[in-house]
MDTraj code that builds the backbone (N, CA, C; nanometers):
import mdtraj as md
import numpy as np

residues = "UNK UNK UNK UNK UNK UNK UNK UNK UNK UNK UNK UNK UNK UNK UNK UNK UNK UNK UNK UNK UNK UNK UNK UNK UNK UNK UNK UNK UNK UNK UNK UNK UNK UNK UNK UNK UNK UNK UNK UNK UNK UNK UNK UNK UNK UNK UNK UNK UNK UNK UNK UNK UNK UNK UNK UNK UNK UNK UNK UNK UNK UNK UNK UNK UNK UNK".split()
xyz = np.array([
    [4.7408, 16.6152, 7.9889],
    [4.8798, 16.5985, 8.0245],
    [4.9117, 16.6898, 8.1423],
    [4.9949, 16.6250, 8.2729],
    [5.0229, 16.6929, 8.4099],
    [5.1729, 16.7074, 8.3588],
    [5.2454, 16.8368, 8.3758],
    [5.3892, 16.8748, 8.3931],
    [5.4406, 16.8813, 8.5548],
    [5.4916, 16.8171, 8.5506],
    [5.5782, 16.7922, 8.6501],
    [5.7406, 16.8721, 8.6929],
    [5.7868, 16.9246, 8.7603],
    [5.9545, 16.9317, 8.7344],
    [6.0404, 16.8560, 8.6650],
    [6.0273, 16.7673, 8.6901],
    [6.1207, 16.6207, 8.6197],
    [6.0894, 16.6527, 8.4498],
    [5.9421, 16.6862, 8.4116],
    [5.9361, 16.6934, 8.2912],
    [5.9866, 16.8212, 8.1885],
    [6.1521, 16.8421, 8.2335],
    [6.2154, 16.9232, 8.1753],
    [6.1766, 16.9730, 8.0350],
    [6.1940, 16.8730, 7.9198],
    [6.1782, 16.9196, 7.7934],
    [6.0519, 16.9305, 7.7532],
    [5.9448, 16.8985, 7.8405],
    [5.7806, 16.8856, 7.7802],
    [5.7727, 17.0759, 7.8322],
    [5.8410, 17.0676, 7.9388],
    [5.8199, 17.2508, 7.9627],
    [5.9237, 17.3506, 7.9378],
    [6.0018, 17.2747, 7.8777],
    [6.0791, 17.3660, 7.7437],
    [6.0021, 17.4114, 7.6751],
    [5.9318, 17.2903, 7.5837],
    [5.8824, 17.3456, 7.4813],
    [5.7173, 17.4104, 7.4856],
    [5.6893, 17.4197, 7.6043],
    [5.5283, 17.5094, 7.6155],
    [5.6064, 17.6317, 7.6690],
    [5.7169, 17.6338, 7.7027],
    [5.7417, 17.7800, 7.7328],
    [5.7800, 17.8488, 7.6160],
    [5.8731, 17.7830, 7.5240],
    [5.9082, 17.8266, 7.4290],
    [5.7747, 17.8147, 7.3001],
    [5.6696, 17.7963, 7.3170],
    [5.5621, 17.8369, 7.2533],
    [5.4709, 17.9346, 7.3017],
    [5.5060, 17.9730, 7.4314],
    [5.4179, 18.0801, 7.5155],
    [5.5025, 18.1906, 7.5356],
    [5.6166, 18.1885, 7.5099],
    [5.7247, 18.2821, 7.4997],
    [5.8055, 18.3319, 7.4083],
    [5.7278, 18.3612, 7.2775],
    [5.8028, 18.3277, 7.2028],
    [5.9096, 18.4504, 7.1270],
    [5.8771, 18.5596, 7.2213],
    [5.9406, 18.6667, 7.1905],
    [6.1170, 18.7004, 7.2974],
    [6.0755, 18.5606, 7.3812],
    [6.2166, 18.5715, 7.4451],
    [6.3575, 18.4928, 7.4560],
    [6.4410, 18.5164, 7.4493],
    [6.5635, 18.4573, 7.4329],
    [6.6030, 18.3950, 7.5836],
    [6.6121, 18.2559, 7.5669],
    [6.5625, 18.2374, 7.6866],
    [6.7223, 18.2254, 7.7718],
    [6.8095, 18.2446, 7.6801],
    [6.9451, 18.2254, 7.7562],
    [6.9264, 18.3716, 7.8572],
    [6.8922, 18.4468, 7.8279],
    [6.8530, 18.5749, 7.9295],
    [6.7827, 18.5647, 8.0470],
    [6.7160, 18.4776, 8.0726],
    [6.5788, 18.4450, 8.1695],
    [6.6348, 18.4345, 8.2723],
    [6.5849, 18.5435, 8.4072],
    [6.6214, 18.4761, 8.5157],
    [6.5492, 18.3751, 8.5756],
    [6.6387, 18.2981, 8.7052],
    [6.5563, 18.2066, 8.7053],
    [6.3996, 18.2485, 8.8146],
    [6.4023, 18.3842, 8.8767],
    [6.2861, 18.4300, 8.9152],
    [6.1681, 18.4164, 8.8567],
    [6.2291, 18.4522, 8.7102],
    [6.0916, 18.4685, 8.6199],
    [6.0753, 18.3212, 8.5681],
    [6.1819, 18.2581, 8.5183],
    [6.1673, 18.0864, 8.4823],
    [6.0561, 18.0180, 8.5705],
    [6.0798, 18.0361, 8.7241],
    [6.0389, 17.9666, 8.8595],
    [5.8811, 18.0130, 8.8142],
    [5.8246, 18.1928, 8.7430],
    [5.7151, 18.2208, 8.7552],
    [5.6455, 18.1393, 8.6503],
    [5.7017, 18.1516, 8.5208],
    [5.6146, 18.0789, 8.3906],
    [5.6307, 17.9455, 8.4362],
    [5.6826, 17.9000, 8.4828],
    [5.6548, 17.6987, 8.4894],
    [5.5116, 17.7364, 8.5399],
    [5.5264, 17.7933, 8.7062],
    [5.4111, 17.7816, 8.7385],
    [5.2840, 17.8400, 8.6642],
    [5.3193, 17.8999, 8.5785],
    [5.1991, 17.9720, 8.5524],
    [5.1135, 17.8788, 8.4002],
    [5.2008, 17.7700, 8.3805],
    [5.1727, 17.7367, 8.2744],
    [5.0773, 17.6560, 8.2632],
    [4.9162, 17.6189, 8.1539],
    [4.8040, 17.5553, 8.2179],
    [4.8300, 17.4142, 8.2807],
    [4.9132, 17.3232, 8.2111],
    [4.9146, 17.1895, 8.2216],
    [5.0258, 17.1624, 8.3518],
    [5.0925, 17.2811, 8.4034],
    [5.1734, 17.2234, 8.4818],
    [5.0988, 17.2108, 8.6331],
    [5.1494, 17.1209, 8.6938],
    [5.0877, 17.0435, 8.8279],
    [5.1701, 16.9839, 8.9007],
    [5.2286, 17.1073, 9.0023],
    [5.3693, 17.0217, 9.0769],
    [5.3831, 17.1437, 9.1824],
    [5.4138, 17.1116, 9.3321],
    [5.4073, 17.1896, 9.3985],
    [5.5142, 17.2954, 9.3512],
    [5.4790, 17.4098, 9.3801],
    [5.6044, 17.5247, 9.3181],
    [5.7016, 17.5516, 9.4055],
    [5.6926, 17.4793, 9.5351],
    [5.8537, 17.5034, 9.6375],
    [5.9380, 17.3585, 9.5799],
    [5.8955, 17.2575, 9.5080],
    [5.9740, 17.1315, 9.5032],
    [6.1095, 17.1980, 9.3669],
    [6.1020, 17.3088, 9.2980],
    [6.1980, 17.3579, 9.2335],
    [6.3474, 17.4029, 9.3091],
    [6.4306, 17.3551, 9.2311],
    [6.5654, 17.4223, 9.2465],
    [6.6224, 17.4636, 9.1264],
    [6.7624, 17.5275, 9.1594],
    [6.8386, 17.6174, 9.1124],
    [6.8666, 17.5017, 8.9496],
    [6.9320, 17.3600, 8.9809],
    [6.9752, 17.2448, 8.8838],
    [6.8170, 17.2230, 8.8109],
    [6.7016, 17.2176, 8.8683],
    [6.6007, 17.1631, 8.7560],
    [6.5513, 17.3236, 8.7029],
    [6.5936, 17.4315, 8.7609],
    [6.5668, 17.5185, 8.6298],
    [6.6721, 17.5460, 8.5850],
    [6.7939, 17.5425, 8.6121],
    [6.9034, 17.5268, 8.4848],
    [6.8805, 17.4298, 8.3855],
    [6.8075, 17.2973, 8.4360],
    [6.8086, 17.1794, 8.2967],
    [6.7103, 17.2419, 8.1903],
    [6.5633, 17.3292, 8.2434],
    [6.4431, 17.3265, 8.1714],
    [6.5313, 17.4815, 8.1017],
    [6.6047, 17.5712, 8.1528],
    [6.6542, 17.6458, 8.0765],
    [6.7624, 17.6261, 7.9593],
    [6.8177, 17.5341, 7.9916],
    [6.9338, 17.4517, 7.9019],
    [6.8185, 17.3842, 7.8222],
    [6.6948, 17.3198, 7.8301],
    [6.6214, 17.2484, 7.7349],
    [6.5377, 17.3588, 7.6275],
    [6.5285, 17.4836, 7.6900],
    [6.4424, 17.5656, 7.5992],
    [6.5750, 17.6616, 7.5330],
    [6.6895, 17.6812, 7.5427],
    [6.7484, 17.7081, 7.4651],
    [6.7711, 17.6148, 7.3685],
    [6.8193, 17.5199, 7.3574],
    [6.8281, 17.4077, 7.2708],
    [6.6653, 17.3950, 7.1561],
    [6.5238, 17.4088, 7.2589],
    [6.4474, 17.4364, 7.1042],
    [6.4261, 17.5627, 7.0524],
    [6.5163, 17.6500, 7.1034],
    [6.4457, 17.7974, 7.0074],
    [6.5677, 17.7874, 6.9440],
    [6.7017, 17.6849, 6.9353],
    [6.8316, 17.6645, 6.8624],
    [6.7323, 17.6035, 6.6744],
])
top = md.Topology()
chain = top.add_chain()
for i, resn in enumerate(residues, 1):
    res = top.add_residue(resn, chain, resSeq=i)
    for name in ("N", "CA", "C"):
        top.add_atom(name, md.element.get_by_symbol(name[0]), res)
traj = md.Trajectory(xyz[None], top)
């Protein structure tokens, strides 16, 4: 499986299994921008991010650690 940006809630929830000691309503999005990229399955250039698709994937990983 390739993660993409678009694939908001698939990298909700590998962050929120690789992160699981953080509250993610806290996260800036510096560090958000770092774990996407850093995550194995994701595959998407790392300048195609903005400010709205890491607010959605942050709005999606609060919702699963809810």
């Amino acid at each position: 499986m390739s993660l993409k940006w678009t694939d908001t809630l698939d990298i909700a929830i590998e962050l929120a299994e690789t992160h699981t000691e953080v509250d993610p309503q806290y996260v800036r999005f510096t560090d958000l921008h770092a774990w996407v990229c850093a995550l194995d399955e994701f595959d998407d250039d790392p300048n195609h991010s903005n400010e709205k698709i890491l607010e959605a994937i942050q709005m999606a990983w609060i919702d699963e650690a809810d």
